[in-house]
C-alpha positions as CSV (number, residue, x, y, z in Angstrom):
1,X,14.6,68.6,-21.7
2,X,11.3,68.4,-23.4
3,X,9.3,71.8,-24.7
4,X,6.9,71.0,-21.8
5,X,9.8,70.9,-19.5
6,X,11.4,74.2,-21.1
7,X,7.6,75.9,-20.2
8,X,7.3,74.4,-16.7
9,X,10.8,75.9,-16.1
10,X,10.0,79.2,-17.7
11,X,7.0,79.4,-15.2
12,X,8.7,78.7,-12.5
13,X,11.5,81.1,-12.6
14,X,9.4,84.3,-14.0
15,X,7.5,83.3,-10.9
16,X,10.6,84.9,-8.9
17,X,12.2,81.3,-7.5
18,X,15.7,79.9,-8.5
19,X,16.2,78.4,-11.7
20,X,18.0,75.7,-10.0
21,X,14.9,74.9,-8.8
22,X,12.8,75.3,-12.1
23,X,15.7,72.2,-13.6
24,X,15.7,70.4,-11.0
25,X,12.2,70.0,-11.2
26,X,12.3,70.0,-14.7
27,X,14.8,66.7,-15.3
28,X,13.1,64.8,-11.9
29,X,12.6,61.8,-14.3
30,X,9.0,63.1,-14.9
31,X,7.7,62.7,-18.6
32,X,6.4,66.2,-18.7
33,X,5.4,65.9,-22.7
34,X,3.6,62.9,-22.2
35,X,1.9,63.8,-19.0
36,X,-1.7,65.4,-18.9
37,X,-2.5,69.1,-18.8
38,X,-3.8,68.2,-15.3
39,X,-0.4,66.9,-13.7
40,X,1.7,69.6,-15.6
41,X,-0.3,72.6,-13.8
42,X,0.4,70.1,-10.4
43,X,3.4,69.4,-11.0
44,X,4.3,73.4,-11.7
45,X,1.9,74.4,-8.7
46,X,4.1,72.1,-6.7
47,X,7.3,73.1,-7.7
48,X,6.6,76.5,-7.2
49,X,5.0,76.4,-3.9
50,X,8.1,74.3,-2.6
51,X,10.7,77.0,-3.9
52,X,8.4,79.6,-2.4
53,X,8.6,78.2,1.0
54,X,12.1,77.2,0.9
55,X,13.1,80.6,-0.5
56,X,11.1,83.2,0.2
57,X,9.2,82.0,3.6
58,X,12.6,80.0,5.0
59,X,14.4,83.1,4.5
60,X,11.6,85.9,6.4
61,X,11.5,82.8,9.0
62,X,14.9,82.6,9.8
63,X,15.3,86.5,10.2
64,X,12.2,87.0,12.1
65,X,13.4,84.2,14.3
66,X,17.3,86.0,14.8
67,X,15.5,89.6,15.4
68,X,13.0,88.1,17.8
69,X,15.8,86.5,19.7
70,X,17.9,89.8,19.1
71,X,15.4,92.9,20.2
72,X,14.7,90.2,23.5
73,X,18.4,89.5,24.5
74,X,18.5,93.9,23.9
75,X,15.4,94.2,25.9
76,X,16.8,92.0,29.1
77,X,20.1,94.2,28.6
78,X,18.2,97.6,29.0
79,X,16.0,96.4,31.5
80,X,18.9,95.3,34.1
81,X,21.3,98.1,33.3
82,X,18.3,100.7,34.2
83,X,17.2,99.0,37.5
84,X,21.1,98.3,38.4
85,X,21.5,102.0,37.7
86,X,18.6,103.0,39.7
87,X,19.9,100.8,42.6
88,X,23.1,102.2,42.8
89,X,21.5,105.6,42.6
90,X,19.9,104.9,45.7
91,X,22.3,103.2,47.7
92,X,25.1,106.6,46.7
93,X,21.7,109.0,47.7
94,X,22.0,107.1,50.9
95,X,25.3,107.5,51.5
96,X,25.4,110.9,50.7
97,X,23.1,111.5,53.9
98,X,25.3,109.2,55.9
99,X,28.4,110.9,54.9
100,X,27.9,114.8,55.5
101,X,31.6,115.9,54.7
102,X,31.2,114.3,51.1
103,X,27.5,115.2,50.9
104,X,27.9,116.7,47.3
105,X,30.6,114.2,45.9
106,X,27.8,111.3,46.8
107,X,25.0,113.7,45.5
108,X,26.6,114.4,42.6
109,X,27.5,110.9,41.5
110,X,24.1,109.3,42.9
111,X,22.5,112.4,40.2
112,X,24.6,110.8,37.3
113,X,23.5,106.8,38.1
114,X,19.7,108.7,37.6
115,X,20.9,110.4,34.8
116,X,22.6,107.5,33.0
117,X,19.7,105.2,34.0
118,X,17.4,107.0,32.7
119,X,19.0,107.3,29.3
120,X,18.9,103.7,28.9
121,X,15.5,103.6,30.0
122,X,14.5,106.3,26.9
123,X,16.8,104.3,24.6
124,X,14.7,101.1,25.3
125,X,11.5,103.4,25.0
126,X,13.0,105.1,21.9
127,X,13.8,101.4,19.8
128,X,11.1,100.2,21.2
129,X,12.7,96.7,22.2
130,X,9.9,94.7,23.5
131,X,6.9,95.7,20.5
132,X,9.2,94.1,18.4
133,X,10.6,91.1,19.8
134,X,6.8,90.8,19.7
135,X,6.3,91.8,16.1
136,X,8.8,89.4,15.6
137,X,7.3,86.5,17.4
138,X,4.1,87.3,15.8
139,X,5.1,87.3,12.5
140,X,7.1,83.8,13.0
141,X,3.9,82.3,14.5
142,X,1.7,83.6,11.5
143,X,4.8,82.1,9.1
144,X,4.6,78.7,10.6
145,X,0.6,79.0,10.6
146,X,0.3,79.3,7.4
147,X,3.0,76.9,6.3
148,X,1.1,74.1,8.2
149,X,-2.1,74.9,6.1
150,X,-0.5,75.6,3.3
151,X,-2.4,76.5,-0.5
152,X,-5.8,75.6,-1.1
153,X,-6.1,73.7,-4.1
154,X,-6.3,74.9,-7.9
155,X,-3.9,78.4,-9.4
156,X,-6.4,80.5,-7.9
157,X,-5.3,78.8,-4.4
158,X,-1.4,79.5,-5.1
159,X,-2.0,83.2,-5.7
160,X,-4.2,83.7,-2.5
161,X,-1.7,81.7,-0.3
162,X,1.1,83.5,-2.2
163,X,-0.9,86.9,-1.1
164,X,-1.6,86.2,2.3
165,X,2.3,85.5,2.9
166,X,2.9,88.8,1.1
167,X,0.6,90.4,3.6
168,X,2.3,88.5,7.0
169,X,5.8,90.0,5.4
170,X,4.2,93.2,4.5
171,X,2.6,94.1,7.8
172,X,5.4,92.4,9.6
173,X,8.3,94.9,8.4
């Protein structure tokens, strides 16, 4: 590997992306020493951009994608256990009128569908199921926004993408 190469590399992974990444690049068949100053900073900018996306946006992507899917499968689950629970709370409460010589066994139990119903109800309230399954969603749709537009040109246009991911992951957590 050239000096060139050996810099380009160096670049690369103090940037915070793999070193197998930085080599690949490094040895893609690319005569880095004889190249220009002009396609060495591309070439860098381009290598580091892909290894940022595949790395650190795939990764955010992926696991915003999982929790979204997670906190709305959780969501569905709290929603029909608390109106299933308030249902059969009902129908005992109704049976306990129809049924005076077990009026307080059907009381009692309708009491405890309320009770437990409710619980699930505050533990959907407490987690706050659906503001993230939208947080989520969000931050997946902000992800794939900016990956479509991707950097504007120049260094200056790799840190400002680089910060507005930051910011998505930042404000998304």
């Amino acid at each position: 590997m050239t000096e060139a190469g050996a810099g380009v590399g160096a670049d690369v992974a103090a940037a915070g992306v793999g070193a197998d990444v930085a080599v690949a690049g490094a040895g893609s068949g690319v005569d880095v020493a004889g190249a220009g100053a002009g396609e060495v900073a591309a070439d860098r900018r381009e290598q580091f951009l892909r290894a940022y996306l595949r790395h650190r946006v795939g990764e955010r992507l992926a696991g915003f994608e999982q929790a979204r899917t997670t906190y709305a499968k959780a969501r569905r689950w709290t929603t029909g256990s608390t109106a299933l629970l308030f249902t059969a709370s009902a129908a005992l409460g109704a049976v306990a009128v129809a049924d005076p010589g077990r009026r307080a066994l059907w009381g009692f139990l309708a009491t405890v569908a309320a009770a437990l119903a409710t619980s699930v109800a505050v533990y959907e309230a407490v987690f706050a199921f659906r503001a993230r399954a939208r947080r989520s969603a969000d931050s997946v749709a902000l992800l794939h926004l900016l990956q479509a537009h991707g950097a504007p040109q120049g260094e200056d246009g790799v840190h400002a993408f680089r910060a507005e991911v930051e910011s998505v992951l930042r404000h998304s957590d």
